[in-house]
C-alpha positions as CSV (number, residue, x, y, z in Angstrom):
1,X,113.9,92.7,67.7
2,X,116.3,94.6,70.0
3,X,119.5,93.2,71.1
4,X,122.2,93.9,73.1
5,X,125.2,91.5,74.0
6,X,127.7,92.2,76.2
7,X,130.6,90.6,78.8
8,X,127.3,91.4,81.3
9,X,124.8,89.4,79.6
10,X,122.7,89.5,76.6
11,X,119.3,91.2,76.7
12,X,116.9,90.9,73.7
13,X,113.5,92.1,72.8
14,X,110.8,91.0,70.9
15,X,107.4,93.5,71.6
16,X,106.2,91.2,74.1
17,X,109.4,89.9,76.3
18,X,112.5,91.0,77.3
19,X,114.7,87.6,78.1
20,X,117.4,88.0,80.0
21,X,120.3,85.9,79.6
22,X,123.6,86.4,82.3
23,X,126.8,86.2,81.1
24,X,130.4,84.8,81.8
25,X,132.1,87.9,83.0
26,X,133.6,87.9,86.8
27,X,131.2,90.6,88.1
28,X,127.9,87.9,87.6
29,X,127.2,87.2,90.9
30,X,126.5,83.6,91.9
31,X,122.6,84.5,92.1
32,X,122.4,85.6,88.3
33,X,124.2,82.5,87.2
34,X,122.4,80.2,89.4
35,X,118.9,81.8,88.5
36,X,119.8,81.3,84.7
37,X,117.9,82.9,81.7
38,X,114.6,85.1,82.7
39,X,111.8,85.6,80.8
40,X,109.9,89.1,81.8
41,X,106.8,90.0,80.3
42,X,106.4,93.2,79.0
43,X,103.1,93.2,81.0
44,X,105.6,93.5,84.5
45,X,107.9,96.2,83.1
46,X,107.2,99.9,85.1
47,X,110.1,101.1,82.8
48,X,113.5,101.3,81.9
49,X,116.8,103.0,82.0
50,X,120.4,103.7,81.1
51,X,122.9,105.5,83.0
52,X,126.3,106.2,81.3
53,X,130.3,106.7,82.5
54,X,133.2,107.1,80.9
55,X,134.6,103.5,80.6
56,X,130.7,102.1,80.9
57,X,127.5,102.4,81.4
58,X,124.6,100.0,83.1
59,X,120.8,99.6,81.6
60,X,118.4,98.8,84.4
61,X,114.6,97.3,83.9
62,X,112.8,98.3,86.3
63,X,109.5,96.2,87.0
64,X,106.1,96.5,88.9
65,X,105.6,96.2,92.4
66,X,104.6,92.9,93.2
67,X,105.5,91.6,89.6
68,X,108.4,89.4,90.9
69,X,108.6,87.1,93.9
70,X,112.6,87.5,94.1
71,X,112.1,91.5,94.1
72,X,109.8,91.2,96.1
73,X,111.3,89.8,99.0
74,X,114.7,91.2,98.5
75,X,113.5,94.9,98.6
76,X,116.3,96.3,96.7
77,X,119.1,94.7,98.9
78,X,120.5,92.7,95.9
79,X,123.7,93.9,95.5
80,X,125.1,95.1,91.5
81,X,126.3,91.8,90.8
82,X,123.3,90.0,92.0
83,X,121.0,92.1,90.5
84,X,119.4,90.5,87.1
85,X,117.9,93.4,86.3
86,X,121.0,95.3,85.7
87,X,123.2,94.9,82.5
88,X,126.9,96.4,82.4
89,X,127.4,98.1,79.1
90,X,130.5,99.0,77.3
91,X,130.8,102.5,75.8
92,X,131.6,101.4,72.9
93,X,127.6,99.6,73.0
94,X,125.9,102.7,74.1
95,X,124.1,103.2,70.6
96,X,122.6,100.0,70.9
97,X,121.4,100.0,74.5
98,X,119.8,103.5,73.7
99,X,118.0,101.5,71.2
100,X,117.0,98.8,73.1
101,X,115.5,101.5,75.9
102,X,113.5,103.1,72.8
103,X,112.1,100.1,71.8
104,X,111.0,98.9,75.3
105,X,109.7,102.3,76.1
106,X,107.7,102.4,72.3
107,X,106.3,99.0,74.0
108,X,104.8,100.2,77.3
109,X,103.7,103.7,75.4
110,X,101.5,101.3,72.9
111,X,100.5,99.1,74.9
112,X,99.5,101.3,77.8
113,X,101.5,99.4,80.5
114,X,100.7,101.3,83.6
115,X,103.4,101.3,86.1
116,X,101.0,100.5,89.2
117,X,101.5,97.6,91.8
118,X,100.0,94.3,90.5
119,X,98.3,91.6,92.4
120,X,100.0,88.6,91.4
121,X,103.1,87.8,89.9
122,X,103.7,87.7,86.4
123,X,107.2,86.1,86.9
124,X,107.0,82.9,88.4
125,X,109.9,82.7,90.5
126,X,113.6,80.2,91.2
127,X,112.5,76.5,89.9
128,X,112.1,74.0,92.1
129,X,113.3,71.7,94.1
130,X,115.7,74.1,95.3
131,X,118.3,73.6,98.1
132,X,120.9,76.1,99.3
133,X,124.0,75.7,101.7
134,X,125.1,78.9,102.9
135,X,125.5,80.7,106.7
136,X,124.7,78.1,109.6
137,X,123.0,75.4,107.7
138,X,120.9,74.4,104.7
139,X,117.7,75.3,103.2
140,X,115.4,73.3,101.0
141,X,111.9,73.8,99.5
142,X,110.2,71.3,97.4
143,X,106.9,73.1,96.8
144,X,104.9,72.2,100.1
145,X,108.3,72.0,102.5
146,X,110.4,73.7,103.8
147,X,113.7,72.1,105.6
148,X,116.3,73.4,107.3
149,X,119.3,71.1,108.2
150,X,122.2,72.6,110.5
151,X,125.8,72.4,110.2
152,X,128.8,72.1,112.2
153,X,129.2,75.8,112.8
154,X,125.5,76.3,114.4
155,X,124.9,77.2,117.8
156,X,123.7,73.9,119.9
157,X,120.5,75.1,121.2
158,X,119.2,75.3,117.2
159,X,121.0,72.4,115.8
160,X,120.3,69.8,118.8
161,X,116.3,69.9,118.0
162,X,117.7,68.3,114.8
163,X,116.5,69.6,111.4
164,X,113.2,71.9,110.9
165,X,110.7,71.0,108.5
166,X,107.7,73.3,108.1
167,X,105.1,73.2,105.6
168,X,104.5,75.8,103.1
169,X,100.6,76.2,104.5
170,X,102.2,77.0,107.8
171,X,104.3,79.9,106.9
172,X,102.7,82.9,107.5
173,X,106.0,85.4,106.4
174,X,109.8,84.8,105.1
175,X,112.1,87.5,105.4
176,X,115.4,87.4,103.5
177,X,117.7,90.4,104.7
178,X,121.9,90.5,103.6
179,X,124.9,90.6,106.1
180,X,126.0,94.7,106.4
181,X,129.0,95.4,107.7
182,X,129.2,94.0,111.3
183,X,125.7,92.7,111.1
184,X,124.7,89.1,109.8
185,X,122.0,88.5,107.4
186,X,119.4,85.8,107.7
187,X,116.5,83.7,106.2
188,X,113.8,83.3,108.6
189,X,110.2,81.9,108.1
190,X,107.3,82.7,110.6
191,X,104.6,80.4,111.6
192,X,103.0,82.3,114.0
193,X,103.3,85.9,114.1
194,X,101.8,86.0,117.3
195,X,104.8,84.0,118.9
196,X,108.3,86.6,119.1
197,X,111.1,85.9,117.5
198,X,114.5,84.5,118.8
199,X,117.6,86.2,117.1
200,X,118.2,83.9,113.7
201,X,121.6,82.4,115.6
202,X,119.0,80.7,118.0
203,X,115.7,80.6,115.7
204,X,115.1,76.8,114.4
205,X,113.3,78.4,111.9
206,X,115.9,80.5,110.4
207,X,119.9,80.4,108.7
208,X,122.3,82.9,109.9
209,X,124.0,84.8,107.1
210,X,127.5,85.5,107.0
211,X,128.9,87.9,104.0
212,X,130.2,85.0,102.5
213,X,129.8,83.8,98.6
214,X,126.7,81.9,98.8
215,X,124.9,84.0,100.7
216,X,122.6,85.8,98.3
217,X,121.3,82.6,96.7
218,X,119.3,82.1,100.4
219,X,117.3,84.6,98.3
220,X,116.3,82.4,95.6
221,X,114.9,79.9,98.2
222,X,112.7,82.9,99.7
223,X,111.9,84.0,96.6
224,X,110.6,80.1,95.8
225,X,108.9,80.3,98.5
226,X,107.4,83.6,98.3
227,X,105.7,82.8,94.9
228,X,103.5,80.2,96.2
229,X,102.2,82.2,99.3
230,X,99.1,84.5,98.5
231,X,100.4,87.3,96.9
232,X,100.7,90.6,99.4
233,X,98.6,92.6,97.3
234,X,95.7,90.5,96.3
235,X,93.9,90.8,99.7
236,X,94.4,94.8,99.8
237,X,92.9,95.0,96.5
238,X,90.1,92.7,97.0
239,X,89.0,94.7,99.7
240,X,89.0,98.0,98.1
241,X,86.8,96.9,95.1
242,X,84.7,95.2,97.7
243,X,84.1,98.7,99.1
244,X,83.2,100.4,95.8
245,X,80.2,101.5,96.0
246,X,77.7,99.3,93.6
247,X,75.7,100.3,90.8
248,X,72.2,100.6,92.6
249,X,69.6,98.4,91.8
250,X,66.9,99.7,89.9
251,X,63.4,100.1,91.1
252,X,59.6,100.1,89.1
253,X,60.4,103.6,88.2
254,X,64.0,103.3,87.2
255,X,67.1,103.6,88.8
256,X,67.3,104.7,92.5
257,X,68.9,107.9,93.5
258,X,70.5,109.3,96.9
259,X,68.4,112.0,98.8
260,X,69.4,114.6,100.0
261,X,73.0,116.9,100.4
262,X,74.4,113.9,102.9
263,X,73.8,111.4,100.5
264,X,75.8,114.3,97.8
265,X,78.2,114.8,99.8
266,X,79.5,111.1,101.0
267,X,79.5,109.9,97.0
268,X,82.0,113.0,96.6
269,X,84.1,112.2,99.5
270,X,83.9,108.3,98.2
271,X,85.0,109.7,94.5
272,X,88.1,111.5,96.6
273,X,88.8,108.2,98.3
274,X,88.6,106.3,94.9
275,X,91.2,109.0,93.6
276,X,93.6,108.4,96.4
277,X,93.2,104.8,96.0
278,X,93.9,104.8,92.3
279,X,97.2,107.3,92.5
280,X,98.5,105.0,95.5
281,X,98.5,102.1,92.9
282,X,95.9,100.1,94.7
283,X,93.5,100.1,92.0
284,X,94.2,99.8,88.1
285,X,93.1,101.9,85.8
286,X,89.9,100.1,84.6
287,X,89.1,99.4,88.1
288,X,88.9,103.1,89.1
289,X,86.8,103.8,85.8
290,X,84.4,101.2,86.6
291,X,84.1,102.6,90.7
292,X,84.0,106.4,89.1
293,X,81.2,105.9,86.9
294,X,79.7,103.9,89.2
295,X,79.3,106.8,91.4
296,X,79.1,109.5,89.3
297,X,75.3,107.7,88.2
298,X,74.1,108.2,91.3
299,X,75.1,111.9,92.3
């Protein structure tokens, strides 16, 4: 098992899951603390990293698209100390975090982890119920609800409709975006995307985000949210191996073959289109080797 424990947090891996455990130290955001220990699977890990200074150095994970709900909706907006996926490592410790990259990396090698988007998530997200005070108001989500309750400081057009409850089969998007420099962040969830949106300081169905301290853990209420919605990639996917071509049926003298050089050359340019759709991460591995051979029967 690889180990590493530091101010940071402690990281440890056992060939099948790295847990991730924050630590004490001031730079833990509020986020990291509040989400407590993770469990990843090695199963979501694209790969991993470490990046040294002089004084320290900081080992990143890196995971699959689509592999967490809380990456997901975040988009790389977590800020360092936010971040669980980063650890802070002393340079006195960088023999041991080379180590623990080696072994994760040994993992994913053996185990032929590709690094390709998945279609569901393999983490399953902030536990619930989970209720968040930050910005204008307060949001709270207890697995089929969604409420929003307003405080003193929001505008009276949103906070004299009195609180907003939506249900989670209503939602059709949550977007979770942090305050940047003169601009205020938000958490907003759309019912209808049909309908345009007021700015979040007027939307009933949004918080306004400040910059302060509790800002980022509006992201762990997206992110709860988030994991019980379909998953963005499943439908894309779906939908491509609904269009691979299937093997043809076989007739009294065996199996059927296209006529002619149209029929040629559309199961070529429907092998190119399978390549594309494999390197853009849309089909797995298996799935393209299933959809190639599928093809190359019939040319």
């Amino acid at each position: 098992m690889a180990e590493i424990i530091q101010k940071d947090g402690t990281w440890t891996f056992d060939g099948d899951t790295v847990r991730i455990v924050p630590g004490s130290d001031k730079g833990v955001g509020l986020l990291r603390k509040t989400l407590g220990e993770l469990a990843v699977p090695l199963e979501a890990v694209a790969g991993v990293s470490l990046s040294t200074g002089r004084k320290s150095g900081r080992l990143r994970l890196r995971l699959r698209d689509g592999a967490d709900p809380l990456i997901q909706i975040t988009g790389g907006k977590l800020e360092d100390g936010s971040d669980p996926y980063q650890l802070t490592v002393g340079s006195d410790r960088t023999g041991v975090a080379e180590y623990f990259v080696d072994e994760v990396r040994n993992a994913l090698l053996i185990e032929q982890i590709g690094t390709d988007p998945v279609d569901r998530y393999l983490l399953p997200g902030p536990s619930l119920p989970i209720a968040v005070s930050a910005g204008d108001g307060t949001a709270a989500f207890d697995g089929e609800q969604i409420k929003l309750s307003w405080s003193w400081t929001a505008e009276e057009s949103k906070s004299s409709g009195g609180p907003s409850t939506i249900a989670l089969r209503d939602v059709e998007e949550v977007e979770w975006a942090p305050s940047s420099g003169l601009g205020n962040g938000h958490l907003r969830f759309t019912i209808s995307r049909s309908v345009g949106n007021a700015p979040p300081k007027y939307d009933p169905h949004a918080v306004e985000l400040w910059g302060f301290r509790k800002d980022p853990l509006m992201a762990l209420v997206a992110a709860a949210v988030v994991a019980r919605m379909p998953h963005p990639y499943a439908s894309t996917k779906a939908a491509a191996i609904e269009a691979t071509p299937a093997r043809p049926s076989k007739s009294l003298a065996g199996d059927t073959a296209p006529d002619g050089d149209n029929d040629h050359d559309a199961l070529l340019r429907r092998l190119r289109e399978l390549g594309e759709l494999h390197q853009s991460g849309i089909l797995t591995d298996d799935e393209f080797t299933t959809a190639k051979q599928a093809i190359l029967r019939r040319l």
